[in-house]
PDB file of the backbone (N, CA, C, O) and the ligand in Angstrom, with CONECT records:
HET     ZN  A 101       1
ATOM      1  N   UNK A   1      43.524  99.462 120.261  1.00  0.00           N
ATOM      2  CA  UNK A   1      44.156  99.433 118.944  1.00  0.00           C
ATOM      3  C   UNK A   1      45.650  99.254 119.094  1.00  0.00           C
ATOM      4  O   UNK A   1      46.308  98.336 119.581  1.00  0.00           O
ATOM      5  N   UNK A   2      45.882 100.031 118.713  1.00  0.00           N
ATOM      6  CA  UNK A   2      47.798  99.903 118.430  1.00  0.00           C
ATOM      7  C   UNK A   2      48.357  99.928 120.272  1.00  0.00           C
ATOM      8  O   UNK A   2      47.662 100.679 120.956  1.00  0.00           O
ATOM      9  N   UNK A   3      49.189  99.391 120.830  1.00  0.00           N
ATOM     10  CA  UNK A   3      49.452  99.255 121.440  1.00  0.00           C
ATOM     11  C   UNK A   3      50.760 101.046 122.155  1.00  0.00           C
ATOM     12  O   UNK A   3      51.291 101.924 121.474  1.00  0.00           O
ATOM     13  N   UNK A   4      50.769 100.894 123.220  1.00  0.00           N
ATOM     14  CA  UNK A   4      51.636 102.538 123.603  1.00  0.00           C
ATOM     15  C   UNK A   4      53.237 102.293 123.048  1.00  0.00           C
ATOM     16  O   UNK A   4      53.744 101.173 122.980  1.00  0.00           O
ATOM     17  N   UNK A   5      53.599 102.954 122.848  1.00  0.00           N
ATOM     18  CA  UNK A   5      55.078 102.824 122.479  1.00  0.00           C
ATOM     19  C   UNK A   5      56.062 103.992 123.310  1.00  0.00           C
ATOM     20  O   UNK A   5      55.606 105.077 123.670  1.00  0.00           O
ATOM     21  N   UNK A   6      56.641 103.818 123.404  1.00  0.00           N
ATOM     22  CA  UNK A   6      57.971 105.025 123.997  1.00  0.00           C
ATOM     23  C   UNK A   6      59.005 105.314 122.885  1.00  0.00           C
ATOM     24  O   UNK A   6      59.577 104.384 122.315  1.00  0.00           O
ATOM     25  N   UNK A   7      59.274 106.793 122.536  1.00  0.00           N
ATOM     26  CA  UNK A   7      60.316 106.910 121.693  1.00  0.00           C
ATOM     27  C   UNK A   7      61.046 107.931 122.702  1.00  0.00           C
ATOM     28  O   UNK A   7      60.538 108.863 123.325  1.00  0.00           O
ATOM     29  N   UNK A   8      62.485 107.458 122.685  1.00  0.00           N
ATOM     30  CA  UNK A   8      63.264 108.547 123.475  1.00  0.00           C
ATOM     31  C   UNK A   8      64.329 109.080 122.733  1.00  0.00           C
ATOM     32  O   UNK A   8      65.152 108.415 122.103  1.00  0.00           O
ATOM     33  N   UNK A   9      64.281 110.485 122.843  1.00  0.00           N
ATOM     34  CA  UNK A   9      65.142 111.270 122.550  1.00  0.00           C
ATOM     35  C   UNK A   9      66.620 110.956 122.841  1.00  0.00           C
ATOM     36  O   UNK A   9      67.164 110.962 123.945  1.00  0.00           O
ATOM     37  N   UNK A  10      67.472 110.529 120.976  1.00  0.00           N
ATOM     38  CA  UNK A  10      68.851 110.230 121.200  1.00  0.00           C
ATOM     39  C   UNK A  10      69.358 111.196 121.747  1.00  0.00           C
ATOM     40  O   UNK A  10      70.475 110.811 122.090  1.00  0.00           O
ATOM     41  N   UNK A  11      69.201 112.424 122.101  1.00  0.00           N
ATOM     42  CA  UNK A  11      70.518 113.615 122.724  1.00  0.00           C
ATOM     43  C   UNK A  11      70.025 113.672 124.249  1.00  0.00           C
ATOM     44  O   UNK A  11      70.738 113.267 125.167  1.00  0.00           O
ATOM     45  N   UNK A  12      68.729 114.215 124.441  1.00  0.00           N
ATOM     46  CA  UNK A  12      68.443 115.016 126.157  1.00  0.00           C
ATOM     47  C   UNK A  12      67.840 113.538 126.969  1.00  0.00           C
ATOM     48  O   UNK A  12      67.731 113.553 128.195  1.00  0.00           O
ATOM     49  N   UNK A  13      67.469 112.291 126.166  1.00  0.00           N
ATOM     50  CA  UNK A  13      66.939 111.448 126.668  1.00  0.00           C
ATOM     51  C   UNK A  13      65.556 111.354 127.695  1.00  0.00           C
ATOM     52  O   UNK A  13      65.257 110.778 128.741  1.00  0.00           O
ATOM     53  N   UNK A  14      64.944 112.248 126.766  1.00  0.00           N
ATOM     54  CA  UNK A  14      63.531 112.502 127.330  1.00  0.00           C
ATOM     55  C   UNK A  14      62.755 111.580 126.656  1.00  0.00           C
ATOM     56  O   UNK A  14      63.111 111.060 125.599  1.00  0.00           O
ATOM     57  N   UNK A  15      61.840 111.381 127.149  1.00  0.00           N
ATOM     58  CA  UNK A  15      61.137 109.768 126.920  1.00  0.00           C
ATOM     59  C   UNK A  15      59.456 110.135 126.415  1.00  0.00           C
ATOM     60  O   UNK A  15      58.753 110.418 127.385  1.00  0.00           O
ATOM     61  N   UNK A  16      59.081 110.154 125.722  1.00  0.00           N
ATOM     62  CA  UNK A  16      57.051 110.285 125.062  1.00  0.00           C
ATOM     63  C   UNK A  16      56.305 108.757 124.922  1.00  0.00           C
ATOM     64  O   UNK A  16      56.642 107.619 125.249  1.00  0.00           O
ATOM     65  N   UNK A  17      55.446 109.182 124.445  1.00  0.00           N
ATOM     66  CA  UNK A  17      54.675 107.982 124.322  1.00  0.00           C
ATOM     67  C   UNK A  17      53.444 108.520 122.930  1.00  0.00           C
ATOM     68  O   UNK A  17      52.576 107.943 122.276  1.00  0.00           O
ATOM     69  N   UNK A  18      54.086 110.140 123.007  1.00  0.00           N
ATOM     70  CA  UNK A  18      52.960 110.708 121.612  1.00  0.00           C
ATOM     71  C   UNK A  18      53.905 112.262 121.310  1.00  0.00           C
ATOM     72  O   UNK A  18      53.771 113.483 121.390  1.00  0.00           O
ATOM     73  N   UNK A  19      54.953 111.160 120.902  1.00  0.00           N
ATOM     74  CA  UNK A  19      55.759 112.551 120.403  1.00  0.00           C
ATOM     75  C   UNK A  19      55.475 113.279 118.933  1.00  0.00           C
ATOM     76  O   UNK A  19      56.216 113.464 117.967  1.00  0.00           O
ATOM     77  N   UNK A  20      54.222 113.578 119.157  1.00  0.00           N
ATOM     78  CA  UNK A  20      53.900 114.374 117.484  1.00  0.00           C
ATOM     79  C   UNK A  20      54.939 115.255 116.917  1.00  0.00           C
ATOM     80  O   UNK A  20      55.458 115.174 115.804  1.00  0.00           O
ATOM     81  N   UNK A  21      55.219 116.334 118.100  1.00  0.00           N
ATOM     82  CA  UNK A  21      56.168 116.995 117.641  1.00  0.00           C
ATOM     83  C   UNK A  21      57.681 117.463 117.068  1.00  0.00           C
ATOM     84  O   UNK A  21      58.115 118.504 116.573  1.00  0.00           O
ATOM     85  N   UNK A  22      58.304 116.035 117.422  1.00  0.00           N
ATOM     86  CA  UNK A  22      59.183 115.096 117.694  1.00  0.00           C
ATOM     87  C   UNK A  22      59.855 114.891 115.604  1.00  0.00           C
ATOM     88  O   UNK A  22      59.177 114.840 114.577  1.00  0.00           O
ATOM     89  N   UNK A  23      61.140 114.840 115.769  1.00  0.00           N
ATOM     90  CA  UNK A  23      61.779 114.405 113.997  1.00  0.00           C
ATOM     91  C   UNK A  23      62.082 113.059 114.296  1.00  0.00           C
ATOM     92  O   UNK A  23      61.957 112.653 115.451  1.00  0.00           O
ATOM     93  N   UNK A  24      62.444 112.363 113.433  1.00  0.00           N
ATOM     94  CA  UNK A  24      62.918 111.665 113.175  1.00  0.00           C
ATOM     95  C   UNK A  24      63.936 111.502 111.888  1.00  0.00           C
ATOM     96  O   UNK A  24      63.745 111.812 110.712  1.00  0.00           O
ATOM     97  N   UNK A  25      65.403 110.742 112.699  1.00  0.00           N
ATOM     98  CA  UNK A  25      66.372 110.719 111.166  1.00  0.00           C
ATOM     99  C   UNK A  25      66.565 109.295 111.001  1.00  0.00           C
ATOM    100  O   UNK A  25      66.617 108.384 111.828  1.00  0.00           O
ATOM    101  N   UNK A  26      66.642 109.311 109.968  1.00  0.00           N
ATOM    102  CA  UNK A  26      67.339 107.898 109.717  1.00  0.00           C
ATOM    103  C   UNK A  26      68.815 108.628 108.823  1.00  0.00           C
ATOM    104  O   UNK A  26      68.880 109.631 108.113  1.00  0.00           O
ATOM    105  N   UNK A  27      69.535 107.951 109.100  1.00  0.00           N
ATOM    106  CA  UNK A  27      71.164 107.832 108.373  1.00  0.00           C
ATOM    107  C   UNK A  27      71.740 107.086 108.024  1.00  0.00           C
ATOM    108  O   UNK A  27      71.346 105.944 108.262  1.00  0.00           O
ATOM    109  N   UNK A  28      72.924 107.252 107.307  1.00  0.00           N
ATOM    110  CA  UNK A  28      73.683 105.591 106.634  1.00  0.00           C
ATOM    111  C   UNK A  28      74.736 106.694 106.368  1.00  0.00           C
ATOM    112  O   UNK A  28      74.477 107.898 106.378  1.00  0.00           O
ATOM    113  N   UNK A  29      75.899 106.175 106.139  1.00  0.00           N
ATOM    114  CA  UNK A  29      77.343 106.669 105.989  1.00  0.00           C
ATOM    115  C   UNK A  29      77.310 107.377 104.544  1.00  0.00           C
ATOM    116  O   UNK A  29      78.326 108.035 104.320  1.00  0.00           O
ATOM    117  N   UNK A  30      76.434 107.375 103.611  1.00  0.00           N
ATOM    118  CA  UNK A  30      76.328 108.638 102.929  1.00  0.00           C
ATOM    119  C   UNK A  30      75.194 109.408 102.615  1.00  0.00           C
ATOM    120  O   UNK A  30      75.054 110.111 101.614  1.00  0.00           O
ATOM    121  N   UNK A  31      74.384 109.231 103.542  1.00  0.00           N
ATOM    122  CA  UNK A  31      72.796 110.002 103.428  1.00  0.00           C
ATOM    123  C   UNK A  31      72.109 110.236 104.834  1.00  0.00           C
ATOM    124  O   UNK A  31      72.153 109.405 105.741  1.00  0.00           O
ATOM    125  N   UNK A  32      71.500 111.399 104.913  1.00  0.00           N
ATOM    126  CA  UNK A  32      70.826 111.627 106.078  1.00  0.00           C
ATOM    127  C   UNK A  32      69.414 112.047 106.109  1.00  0.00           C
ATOM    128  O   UNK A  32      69.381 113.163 105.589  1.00  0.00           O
ATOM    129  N   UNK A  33      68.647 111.812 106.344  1.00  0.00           N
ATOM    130  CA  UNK A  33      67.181 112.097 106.212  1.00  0.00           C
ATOM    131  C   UNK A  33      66.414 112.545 107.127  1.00  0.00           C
ATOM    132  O   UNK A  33      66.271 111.849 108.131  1.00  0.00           O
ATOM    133  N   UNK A  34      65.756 113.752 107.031  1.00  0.00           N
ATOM    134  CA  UNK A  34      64.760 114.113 108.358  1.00  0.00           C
ATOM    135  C   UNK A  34      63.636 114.156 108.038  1.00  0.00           C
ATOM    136  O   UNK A  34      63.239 114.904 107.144  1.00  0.00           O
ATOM    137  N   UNK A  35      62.632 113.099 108.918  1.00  0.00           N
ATOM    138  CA  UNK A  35      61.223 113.428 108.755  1.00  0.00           C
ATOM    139  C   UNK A  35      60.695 114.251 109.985  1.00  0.00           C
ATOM    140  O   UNK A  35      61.168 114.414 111.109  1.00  0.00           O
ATOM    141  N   UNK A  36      59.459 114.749 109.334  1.00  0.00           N
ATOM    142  CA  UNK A  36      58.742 115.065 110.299  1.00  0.00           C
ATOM    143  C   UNK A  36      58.077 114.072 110.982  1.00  0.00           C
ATOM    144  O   UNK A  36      57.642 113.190 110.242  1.00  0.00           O
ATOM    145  N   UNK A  37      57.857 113.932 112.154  1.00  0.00           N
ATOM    146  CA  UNK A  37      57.586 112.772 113.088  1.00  0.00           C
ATOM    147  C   UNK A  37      56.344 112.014 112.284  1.00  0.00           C
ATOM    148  O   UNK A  37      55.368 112.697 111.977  1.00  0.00           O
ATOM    149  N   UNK A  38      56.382 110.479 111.915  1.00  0.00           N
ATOM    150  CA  UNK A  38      55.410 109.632 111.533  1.00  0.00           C
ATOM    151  C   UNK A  38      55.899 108.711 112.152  1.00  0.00           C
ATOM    152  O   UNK A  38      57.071 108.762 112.525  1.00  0.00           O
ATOM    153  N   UNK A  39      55.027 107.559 112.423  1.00  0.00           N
ATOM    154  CA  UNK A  39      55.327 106.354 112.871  1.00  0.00           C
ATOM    155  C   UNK A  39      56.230 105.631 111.972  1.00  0.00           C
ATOM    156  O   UNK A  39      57.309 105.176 112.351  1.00  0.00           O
ATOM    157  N   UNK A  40      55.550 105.474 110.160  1.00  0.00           N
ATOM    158  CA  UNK A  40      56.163 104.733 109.939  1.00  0.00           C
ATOM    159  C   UNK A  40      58.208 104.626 109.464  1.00  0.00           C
ATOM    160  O   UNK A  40      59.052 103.756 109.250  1.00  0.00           O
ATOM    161  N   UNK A  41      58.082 106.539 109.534  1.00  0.00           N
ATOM    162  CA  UNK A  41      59.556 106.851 109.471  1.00  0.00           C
ATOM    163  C   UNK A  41      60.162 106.017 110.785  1.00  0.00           C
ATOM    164  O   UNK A  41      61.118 105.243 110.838  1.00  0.00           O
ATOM    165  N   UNK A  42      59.128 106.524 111.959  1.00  0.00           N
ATOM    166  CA  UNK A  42      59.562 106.386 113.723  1.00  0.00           C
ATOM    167  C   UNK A  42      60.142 105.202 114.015  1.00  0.00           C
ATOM    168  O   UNK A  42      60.939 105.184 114.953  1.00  0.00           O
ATOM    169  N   UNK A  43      59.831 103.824 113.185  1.00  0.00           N
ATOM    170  CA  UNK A  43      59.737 102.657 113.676  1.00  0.00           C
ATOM    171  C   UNK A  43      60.511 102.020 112.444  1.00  0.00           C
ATOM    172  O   UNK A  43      60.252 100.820 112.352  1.00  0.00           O
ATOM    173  N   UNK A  44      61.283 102.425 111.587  1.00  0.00           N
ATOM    174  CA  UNK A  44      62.221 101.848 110.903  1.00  0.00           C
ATOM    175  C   UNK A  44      63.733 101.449 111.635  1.00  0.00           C
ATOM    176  O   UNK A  44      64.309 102.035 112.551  1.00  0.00           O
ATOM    177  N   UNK A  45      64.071 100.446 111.007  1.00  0.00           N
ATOM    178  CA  UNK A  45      65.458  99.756 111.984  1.00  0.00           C
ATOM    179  C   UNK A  45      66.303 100.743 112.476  1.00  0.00           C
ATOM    180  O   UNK A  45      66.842 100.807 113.581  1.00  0.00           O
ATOM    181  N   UNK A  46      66.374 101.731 111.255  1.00  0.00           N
ATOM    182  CA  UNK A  46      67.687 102.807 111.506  1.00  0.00           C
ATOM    183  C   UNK A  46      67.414 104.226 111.807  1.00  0.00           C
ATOM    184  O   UNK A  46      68.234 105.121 111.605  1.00  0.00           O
ATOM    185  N   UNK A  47      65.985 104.438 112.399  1.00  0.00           N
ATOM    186  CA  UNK A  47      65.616 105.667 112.492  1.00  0.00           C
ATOM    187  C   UNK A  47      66.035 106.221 114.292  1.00  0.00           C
ATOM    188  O   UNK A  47      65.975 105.659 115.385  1.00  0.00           O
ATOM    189  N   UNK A  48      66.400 107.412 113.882  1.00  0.00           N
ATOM    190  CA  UNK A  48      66.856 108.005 115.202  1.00  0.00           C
ATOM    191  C   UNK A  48      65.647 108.898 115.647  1.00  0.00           C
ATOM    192  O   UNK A  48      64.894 109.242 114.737  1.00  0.00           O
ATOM    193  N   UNK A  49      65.288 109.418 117.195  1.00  0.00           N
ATOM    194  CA  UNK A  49      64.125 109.993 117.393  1.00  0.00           C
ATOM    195  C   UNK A  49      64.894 111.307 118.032  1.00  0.00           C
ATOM    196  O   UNK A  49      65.955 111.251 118.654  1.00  0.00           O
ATOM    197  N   UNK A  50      64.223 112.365 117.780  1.00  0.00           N
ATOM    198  CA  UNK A  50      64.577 113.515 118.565  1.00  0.00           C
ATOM    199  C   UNK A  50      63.538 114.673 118.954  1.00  0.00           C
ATOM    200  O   UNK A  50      63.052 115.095 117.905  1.00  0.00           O
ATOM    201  N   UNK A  51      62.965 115.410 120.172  1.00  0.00           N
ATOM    202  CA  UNK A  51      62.189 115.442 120.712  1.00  0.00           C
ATOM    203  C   UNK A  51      62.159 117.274 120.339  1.00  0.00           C
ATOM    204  O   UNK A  51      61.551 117.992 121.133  1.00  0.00           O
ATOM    205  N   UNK A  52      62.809 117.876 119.177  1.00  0.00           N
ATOM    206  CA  UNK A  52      62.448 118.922 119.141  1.00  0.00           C
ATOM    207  C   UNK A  52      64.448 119.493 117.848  1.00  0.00           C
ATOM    208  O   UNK A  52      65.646 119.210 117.842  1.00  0.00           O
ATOM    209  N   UNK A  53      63.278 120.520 116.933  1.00  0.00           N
ATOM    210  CA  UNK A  53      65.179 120.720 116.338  1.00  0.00           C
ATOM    211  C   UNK A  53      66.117 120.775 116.578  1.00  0.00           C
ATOM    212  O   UNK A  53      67.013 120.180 115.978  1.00  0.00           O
ATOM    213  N   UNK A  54      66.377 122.049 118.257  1.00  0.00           N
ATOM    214  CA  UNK A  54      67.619 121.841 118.425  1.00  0.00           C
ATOM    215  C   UNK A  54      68.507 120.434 118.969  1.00  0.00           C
ATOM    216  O   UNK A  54      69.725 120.263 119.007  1.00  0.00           O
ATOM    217  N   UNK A  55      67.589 119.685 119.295  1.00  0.00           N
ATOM    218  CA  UNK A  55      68.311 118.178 119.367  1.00  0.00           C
ATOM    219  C   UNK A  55      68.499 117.917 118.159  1.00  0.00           C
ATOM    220  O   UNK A  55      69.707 117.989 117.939  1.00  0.00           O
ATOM    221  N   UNK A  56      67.958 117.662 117.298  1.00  0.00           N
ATOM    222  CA  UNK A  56      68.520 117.563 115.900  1.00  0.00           C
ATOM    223  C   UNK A  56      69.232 117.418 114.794  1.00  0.00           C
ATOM    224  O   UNK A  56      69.645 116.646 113.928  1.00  0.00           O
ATOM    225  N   UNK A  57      69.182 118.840 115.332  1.00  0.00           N
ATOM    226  CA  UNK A  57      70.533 119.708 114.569  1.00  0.00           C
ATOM    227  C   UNK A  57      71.907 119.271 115.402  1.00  0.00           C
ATOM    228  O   UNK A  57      72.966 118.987 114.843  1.00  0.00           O
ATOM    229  N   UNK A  58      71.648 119.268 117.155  1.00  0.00           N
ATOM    230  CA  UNK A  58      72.945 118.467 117.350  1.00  0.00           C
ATOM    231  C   UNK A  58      73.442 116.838 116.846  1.00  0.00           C
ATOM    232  O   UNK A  58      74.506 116.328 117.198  1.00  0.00           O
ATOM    233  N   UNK A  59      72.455 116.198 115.983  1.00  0.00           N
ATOM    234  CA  UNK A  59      72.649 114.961 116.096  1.00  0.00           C
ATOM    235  C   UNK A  59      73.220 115.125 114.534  1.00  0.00           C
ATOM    236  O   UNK A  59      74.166 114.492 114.065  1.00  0.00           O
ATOM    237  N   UNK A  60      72.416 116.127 113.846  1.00  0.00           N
ATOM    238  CA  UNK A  60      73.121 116.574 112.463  1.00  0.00           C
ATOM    239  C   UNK A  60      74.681 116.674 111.938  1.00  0.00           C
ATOM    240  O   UNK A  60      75.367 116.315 110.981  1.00  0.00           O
ATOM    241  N   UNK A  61      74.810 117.460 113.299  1.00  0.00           N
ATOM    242  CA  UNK A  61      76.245 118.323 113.325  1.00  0.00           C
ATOM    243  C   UNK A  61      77.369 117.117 113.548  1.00  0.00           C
ATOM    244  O   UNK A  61      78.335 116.856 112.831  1.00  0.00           O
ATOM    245  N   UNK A  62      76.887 116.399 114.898  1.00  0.00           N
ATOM    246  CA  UNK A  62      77.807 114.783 115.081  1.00  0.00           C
ATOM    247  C   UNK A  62      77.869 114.387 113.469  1.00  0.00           C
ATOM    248  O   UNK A  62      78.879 114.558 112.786  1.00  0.00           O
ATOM    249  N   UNK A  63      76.964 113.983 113.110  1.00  0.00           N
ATOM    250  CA  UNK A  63      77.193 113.092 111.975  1.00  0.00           C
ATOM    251  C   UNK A  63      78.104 114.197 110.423  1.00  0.00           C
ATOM    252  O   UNK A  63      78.665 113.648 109.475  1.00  0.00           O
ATOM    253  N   UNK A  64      78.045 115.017 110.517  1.00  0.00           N
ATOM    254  CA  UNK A  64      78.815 115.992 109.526  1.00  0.00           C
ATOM    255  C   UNK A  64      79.915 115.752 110.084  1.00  0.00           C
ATOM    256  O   UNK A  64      80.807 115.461 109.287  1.00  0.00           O
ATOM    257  N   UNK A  65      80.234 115.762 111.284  1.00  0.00           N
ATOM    258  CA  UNK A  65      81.432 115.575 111.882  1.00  0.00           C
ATOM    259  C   UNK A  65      82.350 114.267 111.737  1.00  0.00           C
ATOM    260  O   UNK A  65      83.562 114.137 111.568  1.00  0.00           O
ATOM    261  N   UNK A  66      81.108 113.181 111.893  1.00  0.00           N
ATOM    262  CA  UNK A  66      81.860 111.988 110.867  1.00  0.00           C
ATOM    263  C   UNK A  66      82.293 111.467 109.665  1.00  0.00           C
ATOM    264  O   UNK A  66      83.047 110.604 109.215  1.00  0.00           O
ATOM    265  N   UNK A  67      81.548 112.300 109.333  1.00  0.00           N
ATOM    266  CA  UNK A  67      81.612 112.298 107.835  1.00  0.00           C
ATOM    267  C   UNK A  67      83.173 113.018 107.219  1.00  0.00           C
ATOM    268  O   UNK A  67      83.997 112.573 106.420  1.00  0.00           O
ATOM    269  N   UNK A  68      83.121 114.192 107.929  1.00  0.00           N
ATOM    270  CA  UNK A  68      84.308 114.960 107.768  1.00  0.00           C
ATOM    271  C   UNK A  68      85.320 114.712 108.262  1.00  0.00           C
ATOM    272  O   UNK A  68      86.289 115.212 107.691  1.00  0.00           O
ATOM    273  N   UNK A  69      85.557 114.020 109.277  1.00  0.00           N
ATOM    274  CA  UNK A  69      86.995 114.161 109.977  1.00  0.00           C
ATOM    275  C   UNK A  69      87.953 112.973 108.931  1.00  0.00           C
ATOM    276  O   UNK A  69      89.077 113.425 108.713  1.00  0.00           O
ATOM    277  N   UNK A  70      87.764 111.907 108.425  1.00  0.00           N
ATOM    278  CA  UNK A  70      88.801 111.345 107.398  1.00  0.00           C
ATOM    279  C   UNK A  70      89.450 112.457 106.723  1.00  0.00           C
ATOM    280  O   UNK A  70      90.497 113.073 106.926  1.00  0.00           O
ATOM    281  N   UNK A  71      88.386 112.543 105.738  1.00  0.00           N
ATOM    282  CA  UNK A  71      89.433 113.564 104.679  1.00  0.00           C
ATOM    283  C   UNK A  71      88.250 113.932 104.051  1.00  0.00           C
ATOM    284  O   UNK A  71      87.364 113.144 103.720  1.00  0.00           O
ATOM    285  N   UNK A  72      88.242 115.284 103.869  1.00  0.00           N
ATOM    286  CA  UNK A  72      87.049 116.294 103.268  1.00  0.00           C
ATOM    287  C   UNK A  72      87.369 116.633 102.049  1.00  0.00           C
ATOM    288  O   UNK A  72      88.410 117.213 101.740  1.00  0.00           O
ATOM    289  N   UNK A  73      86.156 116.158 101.008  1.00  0.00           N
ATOM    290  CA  UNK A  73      86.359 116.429  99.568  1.00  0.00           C
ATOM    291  C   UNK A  73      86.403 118.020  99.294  1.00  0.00           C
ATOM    292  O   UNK A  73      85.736 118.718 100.057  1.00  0.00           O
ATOM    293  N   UNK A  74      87.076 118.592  98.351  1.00  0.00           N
ATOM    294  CA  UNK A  74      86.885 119.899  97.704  1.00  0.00           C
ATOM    295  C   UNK A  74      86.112 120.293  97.262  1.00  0.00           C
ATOM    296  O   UNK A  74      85.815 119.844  96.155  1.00  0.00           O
ATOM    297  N   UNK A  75      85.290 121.399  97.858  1.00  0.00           N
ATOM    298  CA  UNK A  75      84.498 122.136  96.797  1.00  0.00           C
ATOM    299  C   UNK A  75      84.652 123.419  96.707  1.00  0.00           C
ATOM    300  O   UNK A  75      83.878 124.318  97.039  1.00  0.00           O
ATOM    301  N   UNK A  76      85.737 123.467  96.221  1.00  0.00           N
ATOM    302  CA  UNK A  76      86.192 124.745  95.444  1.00  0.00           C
ATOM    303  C   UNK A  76      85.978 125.105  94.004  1.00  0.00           C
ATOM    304  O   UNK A  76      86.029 126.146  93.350  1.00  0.00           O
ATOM    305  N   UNK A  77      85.599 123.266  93.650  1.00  0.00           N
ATOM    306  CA  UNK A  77      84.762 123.513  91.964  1.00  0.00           C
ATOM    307  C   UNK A  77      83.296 122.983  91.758  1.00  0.00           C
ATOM    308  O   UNK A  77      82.687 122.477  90.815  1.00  0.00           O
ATOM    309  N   UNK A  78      83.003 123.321  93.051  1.00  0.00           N
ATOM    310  CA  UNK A  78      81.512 123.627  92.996  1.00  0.00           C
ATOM    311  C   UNK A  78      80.949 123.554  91.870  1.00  0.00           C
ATOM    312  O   UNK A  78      81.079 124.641  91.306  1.00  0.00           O
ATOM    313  N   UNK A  79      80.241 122.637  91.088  1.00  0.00           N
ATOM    314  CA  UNK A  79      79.612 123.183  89.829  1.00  0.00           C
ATOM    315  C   UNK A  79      78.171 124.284  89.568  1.00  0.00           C
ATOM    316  O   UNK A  79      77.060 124.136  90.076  1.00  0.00           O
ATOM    317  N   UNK A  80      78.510 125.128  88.842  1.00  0.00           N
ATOM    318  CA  UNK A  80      77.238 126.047  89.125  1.00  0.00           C
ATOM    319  C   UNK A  80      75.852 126.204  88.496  1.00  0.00           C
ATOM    320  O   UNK A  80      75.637 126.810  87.446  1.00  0.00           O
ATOM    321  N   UNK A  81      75.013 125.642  89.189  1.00  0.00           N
ATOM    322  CA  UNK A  81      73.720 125.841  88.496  1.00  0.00           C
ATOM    323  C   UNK A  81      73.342 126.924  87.443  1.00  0.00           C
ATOM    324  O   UNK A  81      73.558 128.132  87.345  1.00  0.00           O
ATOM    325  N   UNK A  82      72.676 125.976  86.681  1.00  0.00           N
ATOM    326  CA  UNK A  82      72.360 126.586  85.552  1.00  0.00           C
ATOM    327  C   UNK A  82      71.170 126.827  85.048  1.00  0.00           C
ATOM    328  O   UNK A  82      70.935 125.874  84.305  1.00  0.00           O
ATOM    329  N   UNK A  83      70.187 127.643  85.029  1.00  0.00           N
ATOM    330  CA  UNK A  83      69.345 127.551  84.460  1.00  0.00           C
ATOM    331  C   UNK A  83      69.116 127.777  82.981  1.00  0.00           C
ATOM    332  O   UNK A  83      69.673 128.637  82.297  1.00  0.00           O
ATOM    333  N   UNK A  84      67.959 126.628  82.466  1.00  0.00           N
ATOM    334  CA  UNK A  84      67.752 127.135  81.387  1.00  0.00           C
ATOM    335  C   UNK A  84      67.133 128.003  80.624  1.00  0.00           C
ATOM    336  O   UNK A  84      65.929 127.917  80.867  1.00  0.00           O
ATOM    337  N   UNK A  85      67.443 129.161  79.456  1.00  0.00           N
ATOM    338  CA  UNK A  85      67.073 129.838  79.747  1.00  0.00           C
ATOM    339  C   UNK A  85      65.866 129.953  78.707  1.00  0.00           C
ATOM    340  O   UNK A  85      65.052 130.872  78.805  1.00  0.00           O
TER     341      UNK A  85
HETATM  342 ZN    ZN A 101      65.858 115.887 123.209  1.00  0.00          ZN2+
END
């Protein structure tokens, strides 16, 4: 059927071939997305693979980090949820 594939981990560079357990992000300069490991997230142009959370979360933290270092918007006026009542 489907042929083997290799996805390797962007941070520790550990390499699978059935990384079930495995996230996947895709990102773009104002959105970040984590799936839980599927192929068809796995195999999109811009999807990143990572072989367990705390890789992850480091690949998370980079990208907050890009995001932030220009110039960081204020949220000191946070708007506050409201429920209705
Ligand atoms: Zn890893």
């Amino acid at each position: 059927m489907a042929s083997i594939q290799e996805y390797r981990c962007e941070v520790c560079g550990t390499v699978s071939t059935s990384p079930i357990h495995w996230y996947v992000i895709q990102c773009g300069e104002s959105q970040l997305t984590v799936f839980r490991w599927n192929t068809t997230a796995a195999n999109a142009p811009e999807a990143r693979h990572f072989c367990g959370e705390a890789d992850a979360q480091i690949y998370i933290s980079r990208w907050f980090d890009s995001i932030c270092s220009p110039s960081k918007p204020s949220f000191s006026t946070m708007p506050t949820p409201r429920n209705p009542a």
